[in-house]
N, CA, C and O atoms as a MOPAC input file, in Angstrom:
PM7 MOZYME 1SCF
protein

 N     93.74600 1    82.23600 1   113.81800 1
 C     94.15500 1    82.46800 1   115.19100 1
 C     95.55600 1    81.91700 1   115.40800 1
 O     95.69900 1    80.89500 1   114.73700 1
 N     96.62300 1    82.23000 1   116.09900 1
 C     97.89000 1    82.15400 1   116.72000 1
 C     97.70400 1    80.47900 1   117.56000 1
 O     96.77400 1    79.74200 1   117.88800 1
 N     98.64300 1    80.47800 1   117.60600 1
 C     98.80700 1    78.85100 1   117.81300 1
 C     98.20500 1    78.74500 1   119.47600 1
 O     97.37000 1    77.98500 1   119.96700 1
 N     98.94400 1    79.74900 1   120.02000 1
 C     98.39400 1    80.15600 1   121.93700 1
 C     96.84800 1    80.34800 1   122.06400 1
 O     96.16500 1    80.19900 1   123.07800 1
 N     96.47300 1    80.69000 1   120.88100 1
 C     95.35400 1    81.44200 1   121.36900 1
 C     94.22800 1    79.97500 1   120.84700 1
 O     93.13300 1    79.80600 1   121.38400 1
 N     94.69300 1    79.17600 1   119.89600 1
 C     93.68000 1    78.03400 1   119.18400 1
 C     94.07800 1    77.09300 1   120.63700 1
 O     93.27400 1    77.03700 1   121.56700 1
 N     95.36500 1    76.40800 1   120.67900 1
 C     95.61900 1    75.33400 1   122.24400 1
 C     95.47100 1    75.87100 1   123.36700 1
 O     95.24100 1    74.99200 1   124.19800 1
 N     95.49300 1    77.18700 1   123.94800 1
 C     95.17400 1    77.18600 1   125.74400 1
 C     93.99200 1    78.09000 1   125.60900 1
 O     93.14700 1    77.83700 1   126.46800 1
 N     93.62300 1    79.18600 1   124.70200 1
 C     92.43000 1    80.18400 1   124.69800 1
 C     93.83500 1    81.31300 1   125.10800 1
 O     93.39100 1    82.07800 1   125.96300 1
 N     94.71900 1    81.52500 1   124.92800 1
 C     95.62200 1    82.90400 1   125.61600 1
 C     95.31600 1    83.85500 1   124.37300 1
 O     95.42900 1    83.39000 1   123.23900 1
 N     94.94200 1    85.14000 1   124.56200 1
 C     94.69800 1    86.07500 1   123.62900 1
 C     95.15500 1    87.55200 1   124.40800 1
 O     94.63200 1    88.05800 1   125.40000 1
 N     96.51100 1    88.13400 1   123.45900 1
 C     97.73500 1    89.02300 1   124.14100 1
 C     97.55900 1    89.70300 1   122.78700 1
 O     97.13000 1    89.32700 1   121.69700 1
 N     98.24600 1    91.29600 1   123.45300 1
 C     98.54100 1    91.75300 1   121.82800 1
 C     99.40300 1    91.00800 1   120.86500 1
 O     99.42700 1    91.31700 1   119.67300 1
 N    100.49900 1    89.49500 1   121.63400 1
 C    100.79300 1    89.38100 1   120.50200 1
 C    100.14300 1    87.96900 1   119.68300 1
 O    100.65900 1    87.22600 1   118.84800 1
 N     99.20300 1    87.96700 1   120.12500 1
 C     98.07600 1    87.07700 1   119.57900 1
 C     97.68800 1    87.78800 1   118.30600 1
 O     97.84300 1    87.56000 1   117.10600 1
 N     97.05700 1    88.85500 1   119.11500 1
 C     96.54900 1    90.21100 1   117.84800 1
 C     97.54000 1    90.45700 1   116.59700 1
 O     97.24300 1    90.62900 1   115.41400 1
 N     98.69800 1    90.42500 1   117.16200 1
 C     99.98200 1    90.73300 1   116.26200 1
 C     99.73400 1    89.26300 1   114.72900 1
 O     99.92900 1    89.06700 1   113.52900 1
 N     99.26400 1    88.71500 1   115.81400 1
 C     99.57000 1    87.43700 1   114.61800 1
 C     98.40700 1    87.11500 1   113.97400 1
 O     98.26000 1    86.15100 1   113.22300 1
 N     97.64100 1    87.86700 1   114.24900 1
 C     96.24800 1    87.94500 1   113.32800 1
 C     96.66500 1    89.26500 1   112.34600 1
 O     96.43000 1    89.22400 1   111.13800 1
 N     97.13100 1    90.11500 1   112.80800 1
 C     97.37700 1    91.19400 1   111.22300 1
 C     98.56500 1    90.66800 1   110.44300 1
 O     98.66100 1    90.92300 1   109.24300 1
 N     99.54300 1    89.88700 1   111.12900 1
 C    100.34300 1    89.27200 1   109.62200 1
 C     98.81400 1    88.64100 1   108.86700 1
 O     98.43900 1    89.22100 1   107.84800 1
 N     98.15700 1    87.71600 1   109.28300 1
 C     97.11400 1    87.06700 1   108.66000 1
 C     96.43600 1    88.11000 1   107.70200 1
 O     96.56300 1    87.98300 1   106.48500 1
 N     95.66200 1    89.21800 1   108.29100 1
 C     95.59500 1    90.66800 1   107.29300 1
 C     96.23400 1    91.08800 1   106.26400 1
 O     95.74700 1    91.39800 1   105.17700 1
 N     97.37300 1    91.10900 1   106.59100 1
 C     98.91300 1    92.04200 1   105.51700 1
 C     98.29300 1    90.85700 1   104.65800 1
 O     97.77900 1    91.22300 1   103.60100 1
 N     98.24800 1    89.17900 1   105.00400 1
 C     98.65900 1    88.34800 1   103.89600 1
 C     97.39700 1    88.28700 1   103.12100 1
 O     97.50700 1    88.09400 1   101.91000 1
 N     95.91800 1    88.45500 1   103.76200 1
 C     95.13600 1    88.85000 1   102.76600 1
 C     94.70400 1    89.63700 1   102.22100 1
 O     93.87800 1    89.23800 1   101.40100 1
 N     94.88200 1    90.92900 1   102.25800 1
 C     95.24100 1    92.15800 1   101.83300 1
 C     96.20600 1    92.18200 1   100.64400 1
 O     95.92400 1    92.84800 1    99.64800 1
 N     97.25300 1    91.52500 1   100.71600 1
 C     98.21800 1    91.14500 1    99.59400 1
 C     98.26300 1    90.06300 1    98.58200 1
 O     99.02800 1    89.95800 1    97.62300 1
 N     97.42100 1    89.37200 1    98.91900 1
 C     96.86200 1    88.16600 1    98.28600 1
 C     95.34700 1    88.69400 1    97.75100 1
 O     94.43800 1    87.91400 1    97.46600 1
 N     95.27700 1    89.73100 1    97.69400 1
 C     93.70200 1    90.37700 1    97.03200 1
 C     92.55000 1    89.40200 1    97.47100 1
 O     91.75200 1    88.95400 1    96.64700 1
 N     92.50100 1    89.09000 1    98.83700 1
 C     91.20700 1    89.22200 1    99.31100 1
 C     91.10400 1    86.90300 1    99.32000 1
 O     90.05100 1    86.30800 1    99.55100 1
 N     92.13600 1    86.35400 1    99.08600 1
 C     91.98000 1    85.37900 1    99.52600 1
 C     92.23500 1    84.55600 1   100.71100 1
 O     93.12800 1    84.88500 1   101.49100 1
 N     91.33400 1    83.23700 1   100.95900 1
 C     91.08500 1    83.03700 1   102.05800 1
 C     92.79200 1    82.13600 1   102.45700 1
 O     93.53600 1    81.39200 1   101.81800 1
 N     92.80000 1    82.63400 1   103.61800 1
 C     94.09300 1    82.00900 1   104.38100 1
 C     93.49500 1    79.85200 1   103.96200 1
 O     92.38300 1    79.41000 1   103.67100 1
 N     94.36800 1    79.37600 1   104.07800 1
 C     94.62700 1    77.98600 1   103.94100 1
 C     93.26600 1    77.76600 1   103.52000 1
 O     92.37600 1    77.36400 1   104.26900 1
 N     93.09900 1    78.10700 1   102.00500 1
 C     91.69300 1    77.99700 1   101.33800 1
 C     91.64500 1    76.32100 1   101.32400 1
 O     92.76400 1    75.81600 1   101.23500 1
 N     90.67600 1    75.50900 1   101.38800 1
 C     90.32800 1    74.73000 1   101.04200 1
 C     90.60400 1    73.43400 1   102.15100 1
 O     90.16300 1    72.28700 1   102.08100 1
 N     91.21300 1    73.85000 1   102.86400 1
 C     91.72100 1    73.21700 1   104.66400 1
 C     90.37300 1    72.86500 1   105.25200 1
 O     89.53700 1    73.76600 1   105.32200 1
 N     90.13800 1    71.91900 1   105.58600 1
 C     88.95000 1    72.34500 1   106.78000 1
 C     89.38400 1    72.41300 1   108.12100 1
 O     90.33900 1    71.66200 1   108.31800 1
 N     88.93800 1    73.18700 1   109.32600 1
 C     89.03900 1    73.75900 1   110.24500 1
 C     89.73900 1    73.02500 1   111.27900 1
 O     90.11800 1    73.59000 1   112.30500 1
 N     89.92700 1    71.79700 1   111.06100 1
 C     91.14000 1    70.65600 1   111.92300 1
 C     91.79900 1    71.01800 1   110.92500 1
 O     91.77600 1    72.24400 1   110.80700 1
 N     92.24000 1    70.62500 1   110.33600 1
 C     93.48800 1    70.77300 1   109.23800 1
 C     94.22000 1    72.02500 1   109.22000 1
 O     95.45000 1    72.06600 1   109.20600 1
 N     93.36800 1    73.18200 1   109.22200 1
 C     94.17900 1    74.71900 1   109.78000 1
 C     94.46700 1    74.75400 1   111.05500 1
 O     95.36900 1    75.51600 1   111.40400 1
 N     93.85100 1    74.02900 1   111.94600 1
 C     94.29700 1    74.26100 1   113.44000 1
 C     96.05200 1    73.28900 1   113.50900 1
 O     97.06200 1    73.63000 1   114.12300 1
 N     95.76900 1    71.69400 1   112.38100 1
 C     97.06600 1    71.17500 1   112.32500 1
 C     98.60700 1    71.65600 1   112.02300 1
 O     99.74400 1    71.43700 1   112.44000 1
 N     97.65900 1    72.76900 1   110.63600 1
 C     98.79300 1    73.61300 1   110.07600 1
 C     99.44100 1    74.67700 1   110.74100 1
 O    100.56400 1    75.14400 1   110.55200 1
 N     98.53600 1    74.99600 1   111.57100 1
 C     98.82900 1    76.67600 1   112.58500 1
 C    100.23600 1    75.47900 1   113.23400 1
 O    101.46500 1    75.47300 1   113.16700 1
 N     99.08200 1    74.50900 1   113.89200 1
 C    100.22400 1    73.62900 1   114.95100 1
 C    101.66200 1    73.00800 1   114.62600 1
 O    102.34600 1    72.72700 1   115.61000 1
 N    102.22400 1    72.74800 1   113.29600 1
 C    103.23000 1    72.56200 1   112.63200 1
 C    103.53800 1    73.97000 1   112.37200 1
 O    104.59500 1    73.88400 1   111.74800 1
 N    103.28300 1    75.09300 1   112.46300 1
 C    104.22500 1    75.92700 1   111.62200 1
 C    103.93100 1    75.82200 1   110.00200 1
 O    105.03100 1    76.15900 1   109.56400 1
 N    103.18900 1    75.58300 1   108.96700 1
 C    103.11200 1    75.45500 1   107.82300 1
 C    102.38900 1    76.82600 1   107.67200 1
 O    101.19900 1    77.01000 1   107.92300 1
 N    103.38600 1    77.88200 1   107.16800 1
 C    103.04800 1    79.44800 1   107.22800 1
 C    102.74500 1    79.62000 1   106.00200 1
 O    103.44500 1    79.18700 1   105.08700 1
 N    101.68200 1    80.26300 1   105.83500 1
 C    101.55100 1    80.67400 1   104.29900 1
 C    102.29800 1    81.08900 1   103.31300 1
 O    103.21600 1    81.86600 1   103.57300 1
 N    102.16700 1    80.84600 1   102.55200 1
 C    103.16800 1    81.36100 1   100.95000 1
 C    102.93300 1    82.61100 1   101.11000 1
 O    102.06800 1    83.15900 1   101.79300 1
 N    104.19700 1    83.29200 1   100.07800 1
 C    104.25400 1    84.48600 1   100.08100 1
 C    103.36300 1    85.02100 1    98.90000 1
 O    103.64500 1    84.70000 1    97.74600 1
 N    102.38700 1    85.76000 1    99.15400 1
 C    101.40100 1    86.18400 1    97.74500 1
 C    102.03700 1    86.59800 1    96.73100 1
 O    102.86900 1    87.49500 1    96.86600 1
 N    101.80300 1    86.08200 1    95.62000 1
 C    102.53500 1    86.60600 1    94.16100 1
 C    102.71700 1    87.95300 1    94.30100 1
 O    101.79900 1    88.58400 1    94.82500 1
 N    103.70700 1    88.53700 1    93.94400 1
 C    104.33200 1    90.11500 1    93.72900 1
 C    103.82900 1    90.95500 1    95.05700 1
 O    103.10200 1    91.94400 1    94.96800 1
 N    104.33500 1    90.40500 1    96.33300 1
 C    104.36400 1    90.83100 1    97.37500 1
 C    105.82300 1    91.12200 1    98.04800 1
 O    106.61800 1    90.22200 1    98.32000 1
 N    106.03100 1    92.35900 1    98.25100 1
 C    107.27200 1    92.64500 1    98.92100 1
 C    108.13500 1    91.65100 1    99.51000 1
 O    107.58400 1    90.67700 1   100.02300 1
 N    109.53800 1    91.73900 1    99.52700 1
 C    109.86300 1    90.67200 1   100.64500 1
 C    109.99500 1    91.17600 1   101.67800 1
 O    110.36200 1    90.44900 1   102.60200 1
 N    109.77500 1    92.46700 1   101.91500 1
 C    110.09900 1    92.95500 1   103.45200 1
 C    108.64900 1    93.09600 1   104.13200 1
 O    108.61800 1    93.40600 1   105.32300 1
 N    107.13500 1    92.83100 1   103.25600 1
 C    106.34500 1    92.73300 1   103.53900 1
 C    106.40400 1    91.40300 1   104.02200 1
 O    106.50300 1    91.24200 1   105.23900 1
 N    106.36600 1    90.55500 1   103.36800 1
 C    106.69400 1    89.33900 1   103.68300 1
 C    106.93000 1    88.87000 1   104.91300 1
 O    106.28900 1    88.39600 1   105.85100 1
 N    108.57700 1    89.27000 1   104.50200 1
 C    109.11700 1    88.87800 1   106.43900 1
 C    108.38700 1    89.40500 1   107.38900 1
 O    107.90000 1    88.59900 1   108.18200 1
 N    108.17400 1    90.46900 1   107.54100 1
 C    107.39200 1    91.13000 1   108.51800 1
 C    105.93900 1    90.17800 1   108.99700 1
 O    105.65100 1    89.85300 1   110.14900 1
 N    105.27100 1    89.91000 1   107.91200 1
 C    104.10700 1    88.50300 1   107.85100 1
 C    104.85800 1    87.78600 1   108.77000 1
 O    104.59700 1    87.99200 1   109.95500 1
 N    105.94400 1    86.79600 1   108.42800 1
 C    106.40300 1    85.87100 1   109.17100 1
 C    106.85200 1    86.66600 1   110.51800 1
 O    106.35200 1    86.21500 1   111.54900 1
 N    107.71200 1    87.76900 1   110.66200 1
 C    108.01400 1    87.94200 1   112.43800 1
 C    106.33400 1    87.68400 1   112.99900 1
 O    106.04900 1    86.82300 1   113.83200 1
 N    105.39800 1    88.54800 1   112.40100 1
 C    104.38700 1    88.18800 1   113.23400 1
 C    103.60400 1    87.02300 1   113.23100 1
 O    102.51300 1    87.08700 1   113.79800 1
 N    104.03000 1    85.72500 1   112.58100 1
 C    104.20700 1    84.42300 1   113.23600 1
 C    105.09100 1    83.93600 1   113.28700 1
 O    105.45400 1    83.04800 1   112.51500 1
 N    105.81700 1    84.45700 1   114.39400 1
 C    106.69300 1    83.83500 1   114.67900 1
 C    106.29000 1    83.00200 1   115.99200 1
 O    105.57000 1    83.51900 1   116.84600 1
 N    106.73800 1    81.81200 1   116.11000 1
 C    106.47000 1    80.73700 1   117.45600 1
 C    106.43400 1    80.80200 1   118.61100 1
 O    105.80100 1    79.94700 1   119.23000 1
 N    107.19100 1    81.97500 1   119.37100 1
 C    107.69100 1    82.40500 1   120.53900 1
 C    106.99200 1    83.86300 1   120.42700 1
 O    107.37000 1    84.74900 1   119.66000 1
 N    105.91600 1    83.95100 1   121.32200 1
 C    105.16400 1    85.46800 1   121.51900 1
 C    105.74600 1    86.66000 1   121.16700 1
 O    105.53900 1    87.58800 1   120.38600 1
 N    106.91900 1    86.17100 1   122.39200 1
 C    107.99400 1    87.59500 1   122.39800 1
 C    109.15500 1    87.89100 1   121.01700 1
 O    109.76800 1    88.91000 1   120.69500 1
 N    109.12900 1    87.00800 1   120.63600 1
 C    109.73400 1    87.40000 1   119.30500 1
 C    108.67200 1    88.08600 1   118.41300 1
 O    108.92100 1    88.87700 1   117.50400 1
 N    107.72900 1    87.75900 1   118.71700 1
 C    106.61100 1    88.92500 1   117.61000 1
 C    106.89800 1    90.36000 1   117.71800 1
 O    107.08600 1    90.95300 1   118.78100 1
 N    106.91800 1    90.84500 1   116.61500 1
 C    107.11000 1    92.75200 1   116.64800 1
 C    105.41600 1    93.02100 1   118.01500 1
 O    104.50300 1    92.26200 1   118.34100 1
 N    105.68500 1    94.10900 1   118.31300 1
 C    105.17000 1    94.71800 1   119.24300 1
 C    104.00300 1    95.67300 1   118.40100 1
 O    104.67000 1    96.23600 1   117.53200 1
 N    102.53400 1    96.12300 1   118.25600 1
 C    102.12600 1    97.01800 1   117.20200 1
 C    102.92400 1    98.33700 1   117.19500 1
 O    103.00300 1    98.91100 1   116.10900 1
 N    103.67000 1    99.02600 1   118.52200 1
 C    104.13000 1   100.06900 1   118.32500 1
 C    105.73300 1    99.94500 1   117.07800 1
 O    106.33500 1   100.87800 1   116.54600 1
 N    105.90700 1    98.95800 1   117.00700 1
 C    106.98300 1    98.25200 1   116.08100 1
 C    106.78600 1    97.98200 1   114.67700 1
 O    107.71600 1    97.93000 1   113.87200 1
 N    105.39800 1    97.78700 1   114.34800 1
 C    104.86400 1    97.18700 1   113.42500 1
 C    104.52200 1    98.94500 1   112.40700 1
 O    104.48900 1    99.29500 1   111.22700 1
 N    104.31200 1    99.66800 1   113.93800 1
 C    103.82500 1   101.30500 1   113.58500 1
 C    104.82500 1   101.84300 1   112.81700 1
 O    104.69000 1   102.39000 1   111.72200 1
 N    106.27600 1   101.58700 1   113.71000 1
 C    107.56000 1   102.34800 1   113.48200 1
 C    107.96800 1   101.95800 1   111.97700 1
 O    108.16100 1   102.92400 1   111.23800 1
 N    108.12500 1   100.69000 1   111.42200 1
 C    108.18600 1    99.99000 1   110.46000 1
 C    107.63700 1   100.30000 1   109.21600 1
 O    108.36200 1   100.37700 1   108.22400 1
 N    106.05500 1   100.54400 1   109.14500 1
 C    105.23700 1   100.65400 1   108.33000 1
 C    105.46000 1   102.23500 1   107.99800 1
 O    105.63600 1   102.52200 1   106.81400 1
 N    105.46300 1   103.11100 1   108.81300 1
 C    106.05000 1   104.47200 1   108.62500 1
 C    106.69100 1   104.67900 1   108.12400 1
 O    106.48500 1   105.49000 1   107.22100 1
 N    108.13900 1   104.03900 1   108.33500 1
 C    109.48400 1   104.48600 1   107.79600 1
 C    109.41200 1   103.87400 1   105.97300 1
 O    109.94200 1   104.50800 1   105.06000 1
 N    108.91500 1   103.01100 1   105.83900 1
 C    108.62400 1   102.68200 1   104.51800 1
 C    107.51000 1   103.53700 1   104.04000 1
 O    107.48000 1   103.58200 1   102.81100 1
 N    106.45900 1   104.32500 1   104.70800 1
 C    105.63500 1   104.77200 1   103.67500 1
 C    106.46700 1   106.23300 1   103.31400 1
 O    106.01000 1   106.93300 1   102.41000 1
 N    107.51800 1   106.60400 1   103.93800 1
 C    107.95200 1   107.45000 1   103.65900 1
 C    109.36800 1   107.34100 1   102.45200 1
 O    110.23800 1   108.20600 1   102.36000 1
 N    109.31200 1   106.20800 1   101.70800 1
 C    110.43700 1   105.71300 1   100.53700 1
 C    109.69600 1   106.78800 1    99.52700 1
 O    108.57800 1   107.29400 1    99.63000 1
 N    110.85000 1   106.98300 1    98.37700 1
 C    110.26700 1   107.35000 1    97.68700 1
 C    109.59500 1   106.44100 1    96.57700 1
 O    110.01700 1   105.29600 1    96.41400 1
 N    108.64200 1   106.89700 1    95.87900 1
 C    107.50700 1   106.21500 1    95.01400 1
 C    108.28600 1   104.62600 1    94.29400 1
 O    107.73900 1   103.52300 1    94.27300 1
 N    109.32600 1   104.88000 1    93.89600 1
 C    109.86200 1   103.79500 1    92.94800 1
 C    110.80300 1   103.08000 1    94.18400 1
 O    111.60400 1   102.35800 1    93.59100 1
 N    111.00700 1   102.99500 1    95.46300 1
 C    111.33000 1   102.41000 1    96.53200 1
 C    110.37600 1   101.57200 1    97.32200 1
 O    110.66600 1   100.53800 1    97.92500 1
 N    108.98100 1   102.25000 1    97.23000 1
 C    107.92900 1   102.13000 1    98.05600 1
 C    107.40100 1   100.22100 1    97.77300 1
 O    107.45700 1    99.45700 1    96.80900 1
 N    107.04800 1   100.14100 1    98.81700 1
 C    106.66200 1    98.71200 1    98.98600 1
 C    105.40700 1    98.15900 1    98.39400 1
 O    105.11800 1    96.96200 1    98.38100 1
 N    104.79700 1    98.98300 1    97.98100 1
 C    103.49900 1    99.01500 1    97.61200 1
 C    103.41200 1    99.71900 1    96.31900 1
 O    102.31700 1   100.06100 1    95.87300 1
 N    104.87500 1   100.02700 1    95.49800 1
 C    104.82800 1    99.90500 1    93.76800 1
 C    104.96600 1    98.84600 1    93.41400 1
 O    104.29300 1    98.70300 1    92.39300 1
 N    105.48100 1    97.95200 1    93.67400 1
 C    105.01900 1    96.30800 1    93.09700 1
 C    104.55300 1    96.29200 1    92.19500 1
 O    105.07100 1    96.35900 1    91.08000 1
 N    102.84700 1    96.14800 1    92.63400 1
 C    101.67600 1    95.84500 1    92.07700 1
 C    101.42200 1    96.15900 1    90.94100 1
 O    100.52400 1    96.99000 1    90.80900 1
 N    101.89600 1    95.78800 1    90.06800 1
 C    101.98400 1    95.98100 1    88.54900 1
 C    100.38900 1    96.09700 1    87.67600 1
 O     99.92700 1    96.87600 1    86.84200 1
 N     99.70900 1    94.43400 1    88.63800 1
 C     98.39500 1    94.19200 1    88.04400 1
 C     97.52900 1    94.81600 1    88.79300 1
 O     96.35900 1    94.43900 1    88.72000 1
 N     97.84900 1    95.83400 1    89.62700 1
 C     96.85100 1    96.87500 1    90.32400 1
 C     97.66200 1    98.20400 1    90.40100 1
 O     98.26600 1    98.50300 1    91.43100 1
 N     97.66400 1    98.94100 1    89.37100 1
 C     98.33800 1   100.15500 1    89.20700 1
 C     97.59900 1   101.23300 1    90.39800 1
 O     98.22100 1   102.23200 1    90.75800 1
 N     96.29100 1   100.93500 1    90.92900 1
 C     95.72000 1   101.74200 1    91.33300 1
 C     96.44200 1   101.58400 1    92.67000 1
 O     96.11600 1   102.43400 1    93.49900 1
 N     97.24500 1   100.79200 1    93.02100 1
 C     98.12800 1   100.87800 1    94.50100 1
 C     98.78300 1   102.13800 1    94.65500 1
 O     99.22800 1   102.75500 1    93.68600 1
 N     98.86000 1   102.55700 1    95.86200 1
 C     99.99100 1   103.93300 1    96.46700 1
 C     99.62400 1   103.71000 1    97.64600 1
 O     98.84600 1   102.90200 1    98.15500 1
 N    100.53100 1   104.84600 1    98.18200 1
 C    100.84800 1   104.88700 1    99.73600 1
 C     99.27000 1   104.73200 1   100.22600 1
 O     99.00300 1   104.96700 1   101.40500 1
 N     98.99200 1   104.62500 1    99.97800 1
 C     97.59000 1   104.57600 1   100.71300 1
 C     97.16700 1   103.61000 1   101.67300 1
 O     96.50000 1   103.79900 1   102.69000 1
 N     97.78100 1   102.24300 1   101.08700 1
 C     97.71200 1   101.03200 1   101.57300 1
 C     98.41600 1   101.24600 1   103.07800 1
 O     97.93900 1   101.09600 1   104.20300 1
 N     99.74200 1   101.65900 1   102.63600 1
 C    100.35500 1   101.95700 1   104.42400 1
 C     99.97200 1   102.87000 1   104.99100 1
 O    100.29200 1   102.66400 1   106.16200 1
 N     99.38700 1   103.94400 1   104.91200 1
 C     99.04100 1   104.83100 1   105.55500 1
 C     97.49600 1   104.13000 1   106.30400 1
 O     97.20700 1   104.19600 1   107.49800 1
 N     96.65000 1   103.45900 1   105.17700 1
 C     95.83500 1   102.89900 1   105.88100 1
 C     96.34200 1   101.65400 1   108.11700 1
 O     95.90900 1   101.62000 1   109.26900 1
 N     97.68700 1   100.85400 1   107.06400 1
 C     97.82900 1   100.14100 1   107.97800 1
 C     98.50600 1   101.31200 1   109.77200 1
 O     98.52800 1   100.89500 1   110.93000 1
 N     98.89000 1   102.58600 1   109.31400 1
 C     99.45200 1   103.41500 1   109.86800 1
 C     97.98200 1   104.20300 1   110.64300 1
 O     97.80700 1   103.38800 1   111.54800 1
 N     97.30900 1   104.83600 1   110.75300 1
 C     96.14300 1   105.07200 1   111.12900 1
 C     95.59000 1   103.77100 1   111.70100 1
 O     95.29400 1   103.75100 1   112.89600 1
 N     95.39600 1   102.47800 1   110.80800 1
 C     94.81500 1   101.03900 1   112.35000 1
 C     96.02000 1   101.10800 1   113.34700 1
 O     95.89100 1   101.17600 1   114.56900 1
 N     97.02600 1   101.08600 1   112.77100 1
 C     97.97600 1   100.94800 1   114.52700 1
 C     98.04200 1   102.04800 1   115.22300 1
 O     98.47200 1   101.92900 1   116.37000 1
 N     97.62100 1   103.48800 1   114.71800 1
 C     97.94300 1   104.35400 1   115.68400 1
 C     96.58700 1   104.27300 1   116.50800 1
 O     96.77600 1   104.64200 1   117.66700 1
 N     95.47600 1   103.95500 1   116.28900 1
 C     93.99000 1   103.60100 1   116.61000 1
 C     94.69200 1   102.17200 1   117.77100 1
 O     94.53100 1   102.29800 1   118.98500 1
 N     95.10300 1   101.47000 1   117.45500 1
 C     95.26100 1   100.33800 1   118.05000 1
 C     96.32900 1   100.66500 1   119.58100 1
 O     96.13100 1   100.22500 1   120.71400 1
 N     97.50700 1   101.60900 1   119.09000 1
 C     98.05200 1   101.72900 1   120.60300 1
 C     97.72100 1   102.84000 1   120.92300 1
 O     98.34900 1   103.03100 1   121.96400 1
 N     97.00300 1   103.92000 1   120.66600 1
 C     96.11200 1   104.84400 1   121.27300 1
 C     95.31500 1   104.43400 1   122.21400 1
 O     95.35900 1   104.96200 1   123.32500 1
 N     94.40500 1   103.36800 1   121.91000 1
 C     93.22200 1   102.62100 1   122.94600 1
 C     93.47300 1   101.37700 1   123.31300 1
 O     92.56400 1   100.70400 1   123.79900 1
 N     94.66800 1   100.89100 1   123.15600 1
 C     94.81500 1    99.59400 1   123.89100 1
 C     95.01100 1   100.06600 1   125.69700 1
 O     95.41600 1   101.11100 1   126.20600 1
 N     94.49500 1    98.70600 1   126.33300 1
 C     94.53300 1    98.99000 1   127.50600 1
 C     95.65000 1    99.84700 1   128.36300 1
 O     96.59000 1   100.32600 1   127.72800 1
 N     95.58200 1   100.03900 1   129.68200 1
 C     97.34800 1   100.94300 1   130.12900 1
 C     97.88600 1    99.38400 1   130.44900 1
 O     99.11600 1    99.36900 1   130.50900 1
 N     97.37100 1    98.28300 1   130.63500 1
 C     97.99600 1    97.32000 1   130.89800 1
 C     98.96400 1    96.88400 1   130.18000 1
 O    100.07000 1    96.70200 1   130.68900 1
 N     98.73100 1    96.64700 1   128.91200 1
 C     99.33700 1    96.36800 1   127.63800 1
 C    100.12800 1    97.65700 1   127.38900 1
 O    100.28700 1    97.67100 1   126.16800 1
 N    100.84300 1    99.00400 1   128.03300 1
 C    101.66600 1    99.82400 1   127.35000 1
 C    102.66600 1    99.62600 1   128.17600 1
 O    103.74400 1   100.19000 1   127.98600 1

């Protein structure tokens, strides 16, 4: 959970925002647990310092950064999902040996798939988010 949302209970899309960097990073980290071995004060300490996760071995750096805008400290500096949409698009459209998601050397079975997946949750996500939130 986002630092707003663990100290006052505030939960905004860009709360949400900062739960799918958390996604991208386990998704890219093949399925491991965020601040493995922390117990549950100790991740709430770490959220509260800023101690952001490492970047998963042979993970993009523009994946990466993108992880970090969406923790970033200040709400409004978080990408927006329609931002996160625009972003993820324009890269699934690189070509193959550009693409962000050839990396993966030790999972050849990677392709666009991965972004297109994350492209379909955000178009699902600002399709039915409230009219409040557009």
């Amino acid at each position: 959970m986002s630092k707003e949302a663990i100290q006052y209970g505030r939960f905004s899309e860009a709360s949400d925002v900062w739960s799918f960097g958390v996604t991208l990073w386990e998704i890219y980290s093949y399925g491991r647990q965020p601040y493995e071995g922390y117990a549950h004060q100790d991740v709430i300490e770490l959220i509260s310092v800023r101690s952001l996760l490492e970047c998963p071995q042979n993970c993009p750096t523009n994946i990466y950064s993108l992880m970090v805008e969406c923790w970033h400290e200040h709400t409004e500096r978080r990408p927006t999902f329609s931002e996160l949409y625009s972003r993820l698009q324009t890269w699934s459209l690189t070509s193959p040996s550009q693409s962000v998601l050839s990396h993966q050397q030790n999972h050849p079975s990677s392709s666009h798939s991965g972004i297109l997946f994350y492209l379909h949750f955000l178009q699902y996500i600002i399709c039915h988010r409230p009219s409040a939130l557009t």
